[in-house]
Structures are given as C-alpha cells and as structure tokens.
Backbone bond lengths (Angstrom), bond angles and torsions (degrees), N, CA, C in turn:
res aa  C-N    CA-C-N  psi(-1)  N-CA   C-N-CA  omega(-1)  CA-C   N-CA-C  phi
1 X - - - 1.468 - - 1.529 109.76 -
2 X 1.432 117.32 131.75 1.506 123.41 -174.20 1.924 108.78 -63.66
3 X 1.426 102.62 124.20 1.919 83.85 172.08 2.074 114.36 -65.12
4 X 1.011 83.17 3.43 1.730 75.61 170.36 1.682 125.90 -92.48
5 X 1.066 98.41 128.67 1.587 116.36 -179.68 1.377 121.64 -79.17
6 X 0.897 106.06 -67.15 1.893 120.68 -175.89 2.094 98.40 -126.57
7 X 1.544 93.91 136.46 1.183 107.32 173.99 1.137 120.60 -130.31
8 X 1.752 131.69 133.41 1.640 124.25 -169.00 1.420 79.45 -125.76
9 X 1.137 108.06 138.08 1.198 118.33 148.15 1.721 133.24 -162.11
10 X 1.691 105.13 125.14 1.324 125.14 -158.48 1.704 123.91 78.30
11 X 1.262 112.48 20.09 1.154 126.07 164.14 1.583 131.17 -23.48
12 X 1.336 116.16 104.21 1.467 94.34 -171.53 1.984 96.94 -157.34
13 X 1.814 124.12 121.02 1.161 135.44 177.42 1.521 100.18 -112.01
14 X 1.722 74.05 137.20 2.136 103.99 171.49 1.278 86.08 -88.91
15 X 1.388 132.82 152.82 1.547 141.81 109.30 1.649 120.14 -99.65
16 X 0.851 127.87 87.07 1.550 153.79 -170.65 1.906 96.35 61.24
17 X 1.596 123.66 -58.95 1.496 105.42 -133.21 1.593 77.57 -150.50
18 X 1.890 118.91 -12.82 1.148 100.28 -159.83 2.161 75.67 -130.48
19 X 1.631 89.23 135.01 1.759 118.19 161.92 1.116 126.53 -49.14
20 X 1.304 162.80 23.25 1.345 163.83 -106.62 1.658 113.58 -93.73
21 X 1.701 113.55 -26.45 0.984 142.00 166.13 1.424 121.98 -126.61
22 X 1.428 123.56 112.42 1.423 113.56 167.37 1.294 114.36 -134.31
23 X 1.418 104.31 136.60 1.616 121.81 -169.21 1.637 123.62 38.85
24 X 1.395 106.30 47.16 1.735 89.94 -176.74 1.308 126.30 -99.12
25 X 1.196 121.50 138.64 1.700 122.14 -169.24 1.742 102.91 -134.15
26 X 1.154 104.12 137.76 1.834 126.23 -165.25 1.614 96.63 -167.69
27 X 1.722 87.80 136.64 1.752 85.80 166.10 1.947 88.37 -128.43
28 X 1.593 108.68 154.01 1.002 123.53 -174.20 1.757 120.24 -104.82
29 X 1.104 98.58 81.91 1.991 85.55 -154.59 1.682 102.74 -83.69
30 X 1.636 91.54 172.69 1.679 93.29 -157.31 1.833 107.85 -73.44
31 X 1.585 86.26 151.01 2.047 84.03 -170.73 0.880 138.92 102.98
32 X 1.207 115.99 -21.25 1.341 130.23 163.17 1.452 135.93 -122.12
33 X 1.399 116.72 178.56 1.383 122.99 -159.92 1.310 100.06 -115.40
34 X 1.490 118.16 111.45 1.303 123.82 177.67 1.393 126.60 -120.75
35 X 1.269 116.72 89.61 1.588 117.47 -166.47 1.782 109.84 -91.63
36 X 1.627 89.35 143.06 1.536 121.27 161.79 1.789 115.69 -74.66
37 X 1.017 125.73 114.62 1.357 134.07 -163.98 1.720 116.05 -128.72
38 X 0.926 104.18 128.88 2.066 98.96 -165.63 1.440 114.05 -170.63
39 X 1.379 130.91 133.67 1.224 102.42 148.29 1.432 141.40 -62.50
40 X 1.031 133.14 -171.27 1.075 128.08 -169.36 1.603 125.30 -78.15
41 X 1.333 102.19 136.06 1.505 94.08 -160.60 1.346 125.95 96.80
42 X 1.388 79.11 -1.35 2.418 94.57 -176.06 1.535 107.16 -57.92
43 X 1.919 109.02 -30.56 1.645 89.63 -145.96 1.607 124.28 120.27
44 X 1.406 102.88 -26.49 1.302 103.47 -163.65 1.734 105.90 -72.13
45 X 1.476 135.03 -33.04 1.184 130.12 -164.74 1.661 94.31 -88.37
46 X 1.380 109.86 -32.62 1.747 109.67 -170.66 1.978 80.02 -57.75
47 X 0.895 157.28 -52.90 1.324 147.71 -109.21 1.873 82.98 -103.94
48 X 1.541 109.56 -61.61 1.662 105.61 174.36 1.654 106.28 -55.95
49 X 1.294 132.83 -19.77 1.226 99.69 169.09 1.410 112.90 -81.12
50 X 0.905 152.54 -57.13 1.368 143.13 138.61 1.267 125.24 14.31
51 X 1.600 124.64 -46.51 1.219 85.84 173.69 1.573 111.66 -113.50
52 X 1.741 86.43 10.89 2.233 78.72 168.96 1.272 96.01 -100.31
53 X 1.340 130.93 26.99 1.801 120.74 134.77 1.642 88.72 95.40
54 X 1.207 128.48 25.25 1.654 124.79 -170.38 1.695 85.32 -75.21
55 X 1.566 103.13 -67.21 1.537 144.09 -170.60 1.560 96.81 -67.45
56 X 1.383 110.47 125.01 2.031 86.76 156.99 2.206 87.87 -116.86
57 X 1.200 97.22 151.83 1.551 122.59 172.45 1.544 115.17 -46.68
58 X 1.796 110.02 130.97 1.808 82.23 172.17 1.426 95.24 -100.00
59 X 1.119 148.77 2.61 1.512 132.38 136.83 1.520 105.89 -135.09
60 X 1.196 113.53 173.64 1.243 135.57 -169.53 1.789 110.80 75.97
61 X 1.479 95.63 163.66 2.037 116.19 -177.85 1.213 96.49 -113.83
62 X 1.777 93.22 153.79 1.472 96.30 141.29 1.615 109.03 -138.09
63 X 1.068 100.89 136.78 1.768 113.11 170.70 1.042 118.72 -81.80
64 X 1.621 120.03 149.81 1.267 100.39 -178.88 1.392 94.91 -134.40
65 X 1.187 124.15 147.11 1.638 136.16 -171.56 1.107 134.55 -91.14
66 X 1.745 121.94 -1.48 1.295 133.39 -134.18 1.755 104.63 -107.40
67 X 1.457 95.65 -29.66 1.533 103.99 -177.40 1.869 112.40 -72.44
68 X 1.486 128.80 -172.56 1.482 140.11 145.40 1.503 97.00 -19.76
69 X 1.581 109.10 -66.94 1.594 100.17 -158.70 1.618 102.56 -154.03
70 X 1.390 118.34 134.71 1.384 119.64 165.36 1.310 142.55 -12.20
71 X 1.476 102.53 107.29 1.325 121.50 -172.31 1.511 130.52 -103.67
72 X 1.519 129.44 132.27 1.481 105.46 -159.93 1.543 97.12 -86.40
73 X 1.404 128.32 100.19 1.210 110.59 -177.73 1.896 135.12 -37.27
74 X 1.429 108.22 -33.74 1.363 112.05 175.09 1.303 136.74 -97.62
75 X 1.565 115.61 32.44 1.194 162.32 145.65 1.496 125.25 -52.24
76 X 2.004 89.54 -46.35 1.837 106.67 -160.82 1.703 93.36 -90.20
77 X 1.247 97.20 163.22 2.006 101.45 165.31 1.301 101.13 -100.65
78 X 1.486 106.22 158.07 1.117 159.68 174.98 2.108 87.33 -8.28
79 X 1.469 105.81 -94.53 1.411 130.90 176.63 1.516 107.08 -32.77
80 X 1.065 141.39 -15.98 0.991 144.60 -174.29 1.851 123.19 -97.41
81 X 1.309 108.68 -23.65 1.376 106.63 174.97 1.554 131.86 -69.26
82 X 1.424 91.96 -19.30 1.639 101.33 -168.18 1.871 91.13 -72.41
83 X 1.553 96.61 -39.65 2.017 92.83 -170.55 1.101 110.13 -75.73
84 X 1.696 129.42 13.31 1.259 101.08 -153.82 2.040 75.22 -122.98
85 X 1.633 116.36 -13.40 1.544 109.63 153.06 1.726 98.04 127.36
86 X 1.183 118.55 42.35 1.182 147.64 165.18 1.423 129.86 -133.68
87 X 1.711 114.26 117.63 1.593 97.33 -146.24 2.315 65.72 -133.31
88 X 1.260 87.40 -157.54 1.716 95.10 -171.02 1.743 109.60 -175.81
89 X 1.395 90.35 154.93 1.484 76.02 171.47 1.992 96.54 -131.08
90 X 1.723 108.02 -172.27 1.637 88.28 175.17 1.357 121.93 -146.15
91 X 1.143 154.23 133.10 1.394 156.71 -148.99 1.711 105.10 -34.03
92 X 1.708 101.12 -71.81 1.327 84.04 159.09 1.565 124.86 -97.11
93 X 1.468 93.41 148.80 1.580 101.75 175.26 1.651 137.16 -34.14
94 X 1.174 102.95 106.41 1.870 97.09 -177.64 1.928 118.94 -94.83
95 X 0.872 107.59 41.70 1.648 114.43 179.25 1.110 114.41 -91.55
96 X 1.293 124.72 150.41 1.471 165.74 -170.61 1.821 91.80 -75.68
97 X 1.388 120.33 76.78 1.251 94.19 -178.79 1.673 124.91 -94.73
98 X 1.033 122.09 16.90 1.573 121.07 162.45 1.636 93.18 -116.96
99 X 1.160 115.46 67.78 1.595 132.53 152.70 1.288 105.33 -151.07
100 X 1.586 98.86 143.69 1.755 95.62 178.88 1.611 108.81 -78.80
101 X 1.561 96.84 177.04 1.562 103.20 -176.63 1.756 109.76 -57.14
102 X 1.348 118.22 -50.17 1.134 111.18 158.30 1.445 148.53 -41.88
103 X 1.492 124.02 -4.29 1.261 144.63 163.30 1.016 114.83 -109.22
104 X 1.469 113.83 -19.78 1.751 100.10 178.31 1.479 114.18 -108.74
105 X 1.812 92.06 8.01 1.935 91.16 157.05 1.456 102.42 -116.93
106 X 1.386 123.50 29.59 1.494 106.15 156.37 1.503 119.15 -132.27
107 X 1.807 87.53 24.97 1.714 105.10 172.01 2.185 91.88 -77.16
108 X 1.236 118.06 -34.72 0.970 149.45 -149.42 1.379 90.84 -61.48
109 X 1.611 121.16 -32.58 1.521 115.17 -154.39 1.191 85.73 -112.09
110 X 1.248 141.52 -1.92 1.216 129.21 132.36 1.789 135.18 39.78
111 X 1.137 84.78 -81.40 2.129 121.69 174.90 1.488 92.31 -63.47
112 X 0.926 111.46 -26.39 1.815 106.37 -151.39 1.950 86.41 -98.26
113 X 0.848 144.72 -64.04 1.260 128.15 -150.91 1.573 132.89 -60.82
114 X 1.125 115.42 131.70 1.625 109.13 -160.95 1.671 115.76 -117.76
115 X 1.129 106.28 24.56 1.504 145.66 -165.20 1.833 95.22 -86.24
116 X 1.504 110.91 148.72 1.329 111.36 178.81 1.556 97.35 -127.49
117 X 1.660 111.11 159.25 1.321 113.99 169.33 1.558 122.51 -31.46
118 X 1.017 104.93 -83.14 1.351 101.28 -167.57 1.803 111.16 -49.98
119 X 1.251 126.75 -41.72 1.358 127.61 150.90 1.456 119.44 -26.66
120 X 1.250 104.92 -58.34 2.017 104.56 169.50 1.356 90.29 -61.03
121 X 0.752 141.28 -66.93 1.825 142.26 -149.89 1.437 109.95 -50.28
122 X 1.002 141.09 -57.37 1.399 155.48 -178.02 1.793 125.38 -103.59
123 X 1.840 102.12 -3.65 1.428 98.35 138.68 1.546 99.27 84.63
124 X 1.223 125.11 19.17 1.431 146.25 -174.37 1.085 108.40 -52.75
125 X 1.888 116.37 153.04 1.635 102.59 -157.09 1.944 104.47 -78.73
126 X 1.597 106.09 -0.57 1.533 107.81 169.95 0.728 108.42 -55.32
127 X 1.358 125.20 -75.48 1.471 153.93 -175.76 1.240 107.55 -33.18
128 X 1.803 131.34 -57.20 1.310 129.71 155.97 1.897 129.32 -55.17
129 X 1.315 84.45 -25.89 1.955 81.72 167.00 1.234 107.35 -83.61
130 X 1.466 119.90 -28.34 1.788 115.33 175.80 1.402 125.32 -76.10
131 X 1.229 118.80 -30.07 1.482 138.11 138.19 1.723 129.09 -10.80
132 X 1.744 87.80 -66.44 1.377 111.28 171.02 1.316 112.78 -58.49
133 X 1.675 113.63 -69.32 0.880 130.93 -167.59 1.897 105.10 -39.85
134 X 1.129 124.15 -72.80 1.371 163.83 171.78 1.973 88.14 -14.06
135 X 1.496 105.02 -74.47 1.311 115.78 176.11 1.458 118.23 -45.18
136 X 1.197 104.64 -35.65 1.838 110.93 -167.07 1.695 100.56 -78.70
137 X 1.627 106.56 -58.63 1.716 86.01 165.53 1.509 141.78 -60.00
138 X 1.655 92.76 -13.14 1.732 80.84 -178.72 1.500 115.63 -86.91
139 X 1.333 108.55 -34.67 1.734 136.64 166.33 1.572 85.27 -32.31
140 X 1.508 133.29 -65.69 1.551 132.24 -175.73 1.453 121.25 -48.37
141 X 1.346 102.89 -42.64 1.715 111.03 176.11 1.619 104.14 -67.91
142 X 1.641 120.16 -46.23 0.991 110.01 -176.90 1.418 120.07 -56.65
143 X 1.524 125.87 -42.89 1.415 114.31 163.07 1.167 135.07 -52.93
144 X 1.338 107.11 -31.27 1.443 102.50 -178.55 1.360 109.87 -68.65
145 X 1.288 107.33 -32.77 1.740 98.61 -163.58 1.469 111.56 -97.41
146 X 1.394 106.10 15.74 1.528 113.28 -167.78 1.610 128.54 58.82
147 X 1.186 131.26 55.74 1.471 136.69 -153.23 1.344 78.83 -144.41
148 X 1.223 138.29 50.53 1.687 117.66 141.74 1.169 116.58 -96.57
149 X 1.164 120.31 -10.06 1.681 115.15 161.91 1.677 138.39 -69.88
150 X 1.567 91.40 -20.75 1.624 131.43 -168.04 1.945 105.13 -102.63
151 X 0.947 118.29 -10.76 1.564 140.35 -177.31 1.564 96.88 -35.60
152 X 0.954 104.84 -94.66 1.878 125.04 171.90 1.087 132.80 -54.89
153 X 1.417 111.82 13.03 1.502 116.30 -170.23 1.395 111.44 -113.02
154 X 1.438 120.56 135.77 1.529 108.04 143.63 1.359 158.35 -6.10
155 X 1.196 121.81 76.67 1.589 104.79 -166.09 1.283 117.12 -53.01
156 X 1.075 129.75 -7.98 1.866 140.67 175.88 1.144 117.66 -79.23
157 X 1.673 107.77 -18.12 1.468 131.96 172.30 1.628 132.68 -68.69
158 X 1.778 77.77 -35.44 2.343 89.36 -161.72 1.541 92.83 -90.95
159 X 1.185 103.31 172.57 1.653 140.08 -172.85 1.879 87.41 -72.61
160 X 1.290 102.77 160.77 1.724 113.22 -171.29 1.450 85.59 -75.22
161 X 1.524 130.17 -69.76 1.375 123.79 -144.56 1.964 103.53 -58.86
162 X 1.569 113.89 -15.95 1.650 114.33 166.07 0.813 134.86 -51.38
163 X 1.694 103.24 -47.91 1.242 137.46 162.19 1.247 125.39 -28.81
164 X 1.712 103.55 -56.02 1.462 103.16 -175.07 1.775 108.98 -100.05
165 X 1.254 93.23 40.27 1.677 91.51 -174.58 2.027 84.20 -109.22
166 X 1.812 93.09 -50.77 1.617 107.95 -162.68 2.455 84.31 -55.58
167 X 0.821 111.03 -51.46 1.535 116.98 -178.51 1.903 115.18 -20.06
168 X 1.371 97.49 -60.67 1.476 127.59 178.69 1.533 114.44 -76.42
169 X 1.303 105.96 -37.56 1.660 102.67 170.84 1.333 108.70 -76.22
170 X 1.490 146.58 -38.26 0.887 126.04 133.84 1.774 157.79 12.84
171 X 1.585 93.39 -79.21 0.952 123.77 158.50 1.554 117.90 -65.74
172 X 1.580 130.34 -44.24 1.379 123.30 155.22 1.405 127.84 -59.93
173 X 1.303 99.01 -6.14 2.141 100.14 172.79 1.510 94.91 -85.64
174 X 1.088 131.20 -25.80 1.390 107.00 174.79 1.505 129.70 -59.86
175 X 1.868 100.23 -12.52 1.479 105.20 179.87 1.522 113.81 64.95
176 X 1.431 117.42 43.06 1.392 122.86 -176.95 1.357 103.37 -80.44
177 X 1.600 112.79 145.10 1.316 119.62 152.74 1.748 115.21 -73.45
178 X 1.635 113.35 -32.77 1.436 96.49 -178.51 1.738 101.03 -128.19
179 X 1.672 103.51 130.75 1.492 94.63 -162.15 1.808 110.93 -109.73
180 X 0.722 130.98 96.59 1.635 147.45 172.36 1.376 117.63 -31.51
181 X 1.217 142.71 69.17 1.789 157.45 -153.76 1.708 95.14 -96.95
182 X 1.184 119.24 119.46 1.677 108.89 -168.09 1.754 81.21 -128.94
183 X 1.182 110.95 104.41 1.701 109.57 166.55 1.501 102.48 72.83
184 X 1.241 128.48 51.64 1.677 111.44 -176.20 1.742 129.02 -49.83
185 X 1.751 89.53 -25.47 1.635 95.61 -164.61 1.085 96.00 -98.68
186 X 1.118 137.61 -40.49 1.599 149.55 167.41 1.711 108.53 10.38
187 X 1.261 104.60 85.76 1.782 119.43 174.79 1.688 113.18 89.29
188 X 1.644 120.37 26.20 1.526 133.96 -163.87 1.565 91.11 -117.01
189 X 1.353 121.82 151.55 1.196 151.04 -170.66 1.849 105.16 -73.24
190 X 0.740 92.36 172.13 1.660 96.03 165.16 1.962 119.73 -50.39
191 X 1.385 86.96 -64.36 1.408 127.28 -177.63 1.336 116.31 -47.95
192 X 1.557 105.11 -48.01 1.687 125.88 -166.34 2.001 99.46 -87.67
193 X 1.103 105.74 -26.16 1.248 125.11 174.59 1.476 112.52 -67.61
194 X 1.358 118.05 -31.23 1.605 123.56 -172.02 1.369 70.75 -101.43
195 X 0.937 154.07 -80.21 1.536 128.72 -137.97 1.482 126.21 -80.95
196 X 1.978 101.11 3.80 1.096 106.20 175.33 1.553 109.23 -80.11
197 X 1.508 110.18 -46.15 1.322 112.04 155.91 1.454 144.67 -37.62
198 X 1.631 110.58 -33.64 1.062 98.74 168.43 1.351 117.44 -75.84
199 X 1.841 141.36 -26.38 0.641 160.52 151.86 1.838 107.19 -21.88
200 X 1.353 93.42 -74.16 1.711 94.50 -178.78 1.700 100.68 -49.70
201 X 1.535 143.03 -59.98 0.740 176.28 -153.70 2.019 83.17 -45.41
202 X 1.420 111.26 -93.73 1.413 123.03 173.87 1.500 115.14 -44.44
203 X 1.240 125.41 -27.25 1.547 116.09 173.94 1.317 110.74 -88.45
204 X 1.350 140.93 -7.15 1.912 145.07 124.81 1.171 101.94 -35.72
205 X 1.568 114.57 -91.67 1.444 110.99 -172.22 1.275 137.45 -36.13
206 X 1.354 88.19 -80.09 1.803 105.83 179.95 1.836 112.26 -54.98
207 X 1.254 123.00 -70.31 1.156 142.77 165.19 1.645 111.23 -28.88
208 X 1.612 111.12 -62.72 1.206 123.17 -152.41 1.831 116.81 37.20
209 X 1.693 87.87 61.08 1.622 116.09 160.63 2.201 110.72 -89.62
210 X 0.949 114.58 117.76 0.993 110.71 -174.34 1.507 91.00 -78.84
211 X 1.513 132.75 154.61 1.715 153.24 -163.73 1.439 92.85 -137.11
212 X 1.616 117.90 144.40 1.272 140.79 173.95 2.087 90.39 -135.49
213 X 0.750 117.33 107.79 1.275 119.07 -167.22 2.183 103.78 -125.27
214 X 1.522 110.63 129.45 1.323 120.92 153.40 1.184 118.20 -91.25
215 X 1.355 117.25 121.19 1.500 111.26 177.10 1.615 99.01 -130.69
216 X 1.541 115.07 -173.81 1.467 130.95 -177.50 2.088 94.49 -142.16
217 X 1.007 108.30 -48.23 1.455 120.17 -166.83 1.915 98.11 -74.93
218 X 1.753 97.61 99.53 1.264 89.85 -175.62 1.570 127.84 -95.20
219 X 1.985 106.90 17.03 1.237 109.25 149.32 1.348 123.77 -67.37
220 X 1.110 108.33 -20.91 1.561 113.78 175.53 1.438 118.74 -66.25
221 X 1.364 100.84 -43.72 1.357 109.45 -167.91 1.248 110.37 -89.46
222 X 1.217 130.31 -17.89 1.717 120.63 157.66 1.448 118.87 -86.86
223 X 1.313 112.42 -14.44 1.416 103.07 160.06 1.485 129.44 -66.91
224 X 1.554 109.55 -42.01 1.294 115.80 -167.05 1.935 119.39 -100.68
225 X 1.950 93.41 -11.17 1.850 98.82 -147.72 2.020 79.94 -94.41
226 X 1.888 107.35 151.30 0.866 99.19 167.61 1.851 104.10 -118.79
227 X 1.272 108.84 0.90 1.514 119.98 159.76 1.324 109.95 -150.62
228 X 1.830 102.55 140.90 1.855 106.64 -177.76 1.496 91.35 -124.71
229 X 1.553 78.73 150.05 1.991 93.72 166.66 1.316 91.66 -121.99
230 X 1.698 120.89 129.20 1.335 127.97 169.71 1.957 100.66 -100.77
231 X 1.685 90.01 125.53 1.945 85.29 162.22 1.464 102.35 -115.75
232 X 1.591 92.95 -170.77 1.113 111.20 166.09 1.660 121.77 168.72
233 X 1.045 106.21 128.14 1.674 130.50 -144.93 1.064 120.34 37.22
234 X 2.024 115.88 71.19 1.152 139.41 -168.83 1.604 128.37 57.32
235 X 1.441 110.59 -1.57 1.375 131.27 -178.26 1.237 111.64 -81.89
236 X 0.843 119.88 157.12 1.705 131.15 142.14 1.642 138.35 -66.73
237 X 1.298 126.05 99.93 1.579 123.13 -160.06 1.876 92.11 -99.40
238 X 0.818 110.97 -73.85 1.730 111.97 -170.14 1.866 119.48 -154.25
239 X 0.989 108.11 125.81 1.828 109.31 177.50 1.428 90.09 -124.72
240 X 1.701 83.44 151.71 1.974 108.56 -176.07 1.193 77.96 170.96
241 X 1.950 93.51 -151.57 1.154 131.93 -153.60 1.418 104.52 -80.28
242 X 1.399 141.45 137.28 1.866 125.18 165.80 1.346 117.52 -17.13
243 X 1.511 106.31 -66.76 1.283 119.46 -167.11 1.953 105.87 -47.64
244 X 1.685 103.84 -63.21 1.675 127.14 179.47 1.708 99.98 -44.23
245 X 1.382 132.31 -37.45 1.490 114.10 -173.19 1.373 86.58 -111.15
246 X 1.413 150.55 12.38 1.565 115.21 140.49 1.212 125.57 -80.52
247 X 1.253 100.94 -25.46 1.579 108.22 174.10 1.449 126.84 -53.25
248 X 1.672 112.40 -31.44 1.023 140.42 -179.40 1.821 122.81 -9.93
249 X 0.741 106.66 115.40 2.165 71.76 166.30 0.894 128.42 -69.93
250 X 2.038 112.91 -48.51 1.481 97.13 161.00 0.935 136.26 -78.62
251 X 1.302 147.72 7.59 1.284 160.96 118.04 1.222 106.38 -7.13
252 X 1.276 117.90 -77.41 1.694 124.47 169.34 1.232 114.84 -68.48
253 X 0.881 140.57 12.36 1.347 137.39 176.74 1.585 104.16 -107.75
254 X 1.131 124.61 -26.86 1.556 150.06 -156.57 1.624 84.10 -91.15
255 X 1.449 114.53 -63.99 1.361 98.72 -163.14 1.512 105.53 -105.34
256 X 1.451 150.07 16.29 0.876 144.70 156.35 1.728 131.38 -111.36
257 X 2.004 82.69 -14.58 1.714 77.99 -168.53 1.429 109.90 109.63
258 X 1.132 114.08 158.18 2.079 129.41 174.56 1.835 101.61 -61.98
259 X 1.239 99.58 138.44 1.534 107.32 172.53 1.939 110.11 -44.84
260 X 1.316 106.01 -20.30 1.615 115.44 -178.71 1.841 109.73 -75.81
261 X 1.535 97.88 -42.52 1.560 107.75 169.01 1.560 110.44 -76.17
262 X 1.370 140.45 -32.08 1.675 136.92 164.15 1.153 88.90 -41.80
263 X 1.137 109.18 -85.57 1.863 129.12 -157.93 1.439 101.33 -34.76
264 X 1.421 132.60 -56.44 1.138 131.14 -179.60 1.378 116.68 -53.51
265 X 1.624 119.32 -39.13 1.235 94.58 -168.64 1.492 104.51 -102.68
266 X 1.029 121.94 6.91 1.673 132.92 173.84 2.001 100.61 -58.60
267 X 1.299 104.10 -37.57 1.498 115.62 -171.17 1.448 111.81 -106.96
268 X 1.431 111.53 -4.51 1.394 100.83 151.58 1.455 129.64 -85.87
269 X 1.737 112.60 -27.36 1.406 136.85 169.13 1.889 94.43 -57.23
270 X 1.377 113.71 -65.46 0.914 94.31 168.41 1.893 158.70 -24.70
C-alpha cells in the first residue's frame, strides 16, 4: 500500500482574469502533518477549497488514496467528501450556535448513519443501537478534547478559543482518515495556541488521523508540521522541513520583503 494519501498535482484556478492557483503539486502521505504556509493571498485556502470540492480546478487532479482503490477526487460532489474520510474545519467558525456542544458533535456522525426514514420515525431498535452507538463516539471526542464541562451548553454561550476546540471535535466525529485544519489558531491566545497544538499533536499519534493544516503562526507550525509547502501568489516558493522553508529566501522574501526592504526597516525601528 502507497504511504500517500491525497495527491494534487498541477493544480491551477481562474477566477475571471485573476490566477488564484497556479500549477501546484503536493502529495499528503498518511501520518503526518503537512501544512500550507503563505502570506496572504498565497492560495493556500483556495487550495482546501479544492479539495473539499467547494472550488473544482481549471486544470489539474487530485486523487485521493484513502479508499479500496484510487479515486479522482475532483470527479466526486461536494456531499460526498466527508463519507469518503475527509472532514475540515474553517477559519471562521461554522457551528450550530443555539445547539449545545453535544448536538453539534453528533451532527458530525452524520456520514455514519445507515438508518432510513421511516426507521427514524418509529424509533426502531436500529435506530436505537445507532443512537447509542453515535453517543459513545462522541462521549470519546469529548474526552479527548476535554469538553465535559462544555457538554450542555450553548455554543452562543462559550468563550471563542472553545469554540474552536467544539469546531475540531466535530470534525473528529466524522472519524476522518484525512483531517483539513484551516487557520487552527486563528484569533487564540498564546496559551490556547499551545494547547491547540497539543491537541493536533494527539490526533497524529493517538488517532493516527493524518492533518493537512493552513496556518500563519509559525510557532505552531514548527511545533506540530512534519512537512511545509510555503506559497505565494498562488505559486509554489519551497516545501521541506519547517526549519528548510523558513530558512528559505523566498520564503523570507515573501514575508518580509528584499534584503533592501529588511535593511530599511531595521533603520527605521531604529
């Protein structure tokens, strides 16, 4: 069996007049944490819409590896990615917020139910073993992620950085093999930021959920990434190791500017 999971290759979106994507190719193999890194405007979220089917490509595929046998991912619709073991989460928050945390992680199991109308209707003893079932995995996410205190509550209720914890647990009730992290820290404290990490951290390990993750916060991303692709203006600048694409030149050049623009503002700080 190939260690590769998800494959892009030659990736590239029109929006009328302007390129948003050009030519990008990354394969995502299973197990690891592979972040998209850019300033803004790089490309990197146009690329997750792409492959949760928001976006379809005006050239290039992506395959996806996860099933019996090879699938062209941009083939499938929209509704179909989450079942096929790709779930996501998104910069800003998408929750159900007059549902408690507990309903809006067992919207999550969703994919999973094999129950028919009239079966929901009359409460069938399926329907009650799927029920069960349904509760027992999310009850699991809730430990892991520490939300038994948060169970019964309002999502309209909790603090933002909860928010994006209840976001991701979510997204782990789908029981994905490949999990889609779009900005994890995106508006989180210092604090909430280390513990978002450890979080990503245990759903590798423990889980062995493979993560495709966008980030900006590149303590994050050398703590947690074990391969980065840096863009920028839908391009491709350099993928490796954390350390190998900060080092980058264009990397640094991307996010700081020409050694003529450092210098300048080194002596304006001055």
């Amino acid at each position: 069996m190939t260690d590769i999971l998800l494959s892009a290759k030659n990736l590239s979106v029109r929006f009328g007049g302007v390129l948003a994507v050009n030519n990008v190719s990354f394969d995502v193999r299973r197990g690891e944490v592979f972040t998209l890194i850019g300033p803004n405007g790089a490309g990197k979220t146009t690329v997750f819409n792409l492959i949760s089917r928001i976006y379809t490509p005006t050239t290039g595929e992506i395959a996806w590896l996860g099933g019996a046998t090879e699938l062209r991912l941009t083939n499938q619709p929209p509704h179909r990615v989450a079942q096929l073991g790709i779930a996501r989460t998104f910069q800003n928050i998408e929750l159900f917020e007059h549902a408690t945390v507990l309903h809006n992680l067992l919207i999550g199991r969703h994919t999973h139910r094999k129950t028919g109308l009239w079966q929901e209707v009359f409460f069938t003893g399926k329907t009650r073993a799927a029920e069960i079932d349904a509760r027992e995995k999310v009850e699991r996410v809730i430990e892991l992620l520490d939300l038994q205190h948060y169970r019964d509550t309002m999502v309209a209720g909790l603090p933002y950085g909860v928010r994006k914890v209840v976001e991701l647990a979510r997204a782990l009730c789908t029981e994905p093999k490949l999990l889609l992290l779009d900005e994890p820290s995106s508006g989180l404290n210092v604090e909430e930021t280390e513990d978002m990490a450890f979080w990503i951290q245990d759903i590798q390990r423990e889980l062995g959920i493979t993560v495709l993750m966008v980030e900006h916060d590149m303590t994050l991303v050398s703590k947690v990434s074990d391969r980065v692709l840096a863009m920028n203006q839908g391009e491709m600048l350099a993928m490796g190791t954390p350390r190998e694409v900060q080092t980058h030149p264009g990397v640094i050049e991307a996010y700081l500017g020409t050694v003529d623009d450092v210098s300048s503002l080194r002596r304006q700080a001055a």
